[in-house]
C-alpha positions in Angstrom: 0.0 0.0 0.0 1.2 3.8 -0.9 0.3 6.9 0.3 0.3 9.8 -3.0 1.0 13.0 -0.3 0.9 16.6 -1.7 4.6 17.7 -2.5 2.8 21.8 -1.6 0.0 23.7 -0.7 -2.7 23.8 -3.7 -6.3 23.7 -4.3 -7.6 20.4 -5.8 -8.6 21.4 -9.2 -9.5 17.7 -10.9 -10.0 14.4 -9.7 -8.8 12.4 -12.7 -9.5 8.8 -11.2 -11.7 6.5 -8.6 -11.5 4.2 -6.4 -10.9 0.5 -7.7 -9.3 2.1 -10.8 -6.2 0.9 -12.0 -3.1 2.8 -12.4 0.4 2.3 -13.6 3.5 4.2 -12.4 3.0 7.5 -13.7 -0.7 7.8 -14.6 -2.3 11.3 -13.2 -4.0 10.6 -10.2 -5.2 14.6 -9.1 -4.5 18.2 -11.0 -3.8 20.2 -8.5 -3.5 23.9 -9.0 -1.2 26.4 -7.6 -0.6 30.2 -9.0 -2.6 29.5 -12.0 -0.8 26.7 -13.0 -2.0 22.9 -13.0 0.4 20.2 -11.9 0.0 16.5 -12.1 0.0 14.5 -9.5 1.2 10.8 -10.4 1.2 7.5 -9.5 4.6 6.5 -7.8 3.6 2.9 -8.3 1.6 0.0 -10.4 -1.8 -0.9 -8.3 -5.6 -0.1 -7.5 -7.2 3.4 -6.3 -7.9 2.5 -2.9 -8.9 5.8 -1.9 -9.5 9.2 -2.9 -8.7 11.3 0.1 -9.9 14.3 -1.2 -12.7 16.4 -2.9 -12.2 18.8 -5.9 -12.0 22.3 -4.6 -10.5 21.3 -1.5 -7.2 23.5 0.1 -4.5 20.9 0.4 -1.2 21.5 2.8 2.1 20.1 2.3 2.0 16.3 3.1 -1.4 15.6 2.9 -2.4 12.2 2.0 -4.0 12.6 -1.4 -5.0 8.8 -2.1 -3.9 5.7 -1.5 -3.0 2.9 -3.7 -2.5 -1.0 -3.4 
């Protein structure tokens, strides 16, 4: 099991998967956005979308489990 944490503070902008989705190692998981610009966040491994551990138009802080995948 992994943990995708937010690498900064940004608001959710898209939710690009859901749970029991499969992912490879790199697929975008969450655009987040930050200073008007969108940034990816990725899958750091090959497995299922557990969970989702946030909503679109939530405030994310640095370290923040994003979703979690087995």
């Amino acid at each position: 099991m992994a943990e995708v944490r937010a690498e900064m503070v940004a608001n959710v902008w898209k939710i690009v998967v859901s749970e029991g989705d499969q992912v490879s190692e790199g697929d975008t998981l969450v655009i987040l956005e930050s200073m008007k610009m969108e940034i990816p966040v990725l899958a750091e491994d090959d497995g299922v979308v557990a969970q989702i551990k946030v909503a679109e138009g939530d405030v994310i802080q640095e370290g923040d489990v994003i979703a979690v995948i087995e």
